[in-house]
C-alpha positions as CSV (number, residue, x, y, z in Angstrom):
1,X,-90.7,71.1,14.7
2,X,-87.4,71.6,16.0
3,X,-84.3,71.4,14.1
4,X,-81.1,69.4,15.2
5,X,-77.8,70.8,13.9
6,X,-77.6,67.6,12.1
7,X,-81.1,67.4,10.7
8,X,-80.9,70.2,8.9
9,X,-79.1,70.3,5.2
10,X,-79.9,73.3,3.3
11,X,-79.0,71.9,0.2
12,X,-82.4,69.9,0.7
13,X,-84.5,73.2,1.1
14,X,-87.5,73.4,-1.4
15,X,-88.6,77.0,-2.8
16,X,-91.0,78.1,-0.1
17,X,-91.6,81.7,-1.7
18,X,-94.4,82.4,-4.3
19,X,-94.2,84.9,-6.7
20,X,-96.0,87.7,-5.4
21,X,-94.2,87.3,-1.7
22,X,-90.6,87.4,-4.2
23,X,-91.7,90.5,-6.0
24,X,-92.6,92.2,-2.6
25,X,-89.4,91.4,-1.2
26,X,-87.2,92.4,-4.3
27,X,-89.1,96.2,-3.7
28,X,-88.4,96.1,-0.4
29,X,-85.0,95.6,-0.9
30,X,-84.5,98.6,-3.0
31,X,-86.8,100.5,-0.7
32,X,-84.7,99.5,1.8
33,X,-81.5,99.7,0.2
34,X,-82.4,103.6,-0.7
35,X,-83.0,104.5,2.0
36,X,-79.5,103.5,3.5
37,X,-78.2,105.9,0.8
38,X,-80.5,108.4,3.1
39,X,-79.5,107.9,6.5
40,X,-75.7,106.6,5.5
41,X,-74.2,108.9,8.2
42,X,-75.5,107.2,10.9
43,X,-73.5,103.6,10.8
44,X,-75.8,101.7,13.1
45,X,-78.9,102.2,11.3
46,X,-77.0,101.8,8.1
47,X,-76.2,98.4,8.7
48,X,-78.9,97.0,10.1
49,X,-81.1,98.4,6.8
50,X,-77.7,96.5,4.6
51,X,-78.3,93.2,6.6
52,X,-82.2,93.2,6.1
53,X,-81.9,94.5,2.4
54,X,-79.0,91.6,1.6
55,X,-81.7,89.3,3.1
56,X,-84.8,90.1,1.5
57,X,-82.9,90.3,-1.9
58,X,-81.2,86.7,-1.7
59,X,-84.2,85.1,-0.2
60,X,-86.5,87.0,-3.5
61,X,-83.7,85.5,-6.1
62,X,-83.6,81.9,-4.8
63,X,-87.0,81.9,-3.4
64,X,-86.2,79.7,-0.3
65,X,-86.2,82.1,3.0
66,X,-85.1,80.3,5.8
67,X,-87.2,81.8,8.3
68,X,-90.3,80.4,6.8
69,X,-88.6,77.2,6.4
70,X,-87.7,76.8,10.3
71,X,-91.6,78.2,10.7
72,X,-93.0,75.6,8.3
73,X,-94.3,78.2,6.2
74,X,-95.4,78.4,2.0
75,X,-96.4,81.0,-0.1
76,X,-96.2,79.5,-2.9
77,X,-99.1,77.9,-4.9
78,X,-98.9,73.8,-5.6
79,X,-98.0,74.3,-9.7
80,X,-95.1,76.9,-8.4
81,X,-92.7,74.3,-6.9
């Protein structure tokens, strides 16, 4: 499914992370965010570890990731939503 600018409203966007995928990406945001206290010297790895850190946290506190919304993807169980 492809999405028109104006089909899509993200204010209709369902959770479509479970609970397990949400505690995984929470980790891997520290992990992440860490190790850009690491390798802070060198800018262009820095922010590309900040962009995918501020990502996977957001998307693991609202539990709606975009990505798996334009994929049609769910990990979460039916008694979740």
């Amino acid at each position: 499914m492809v999405y028109d600018e104006d089909d899509y409203d993200p204010k209709k966007s369902k959770k479509n992370i479970g609970t397990r995928d949400r505690i995984i990406r929470a980790i891997l945001a520290t992990t992440i965010g860490m190790t850009m206290l690491y390798f802070s010297p060198l800018i262009l790895l820095f922010s590309t570890f900040f962009i995918l850190s501020v990502f996977l946290l957001i998307s693991s506190l609202t539990g709606i990731c975009y990505v798996y919304d334009l994929l049609e993807i769910s990990t979460t169980n039916k008694n979740e939503d």
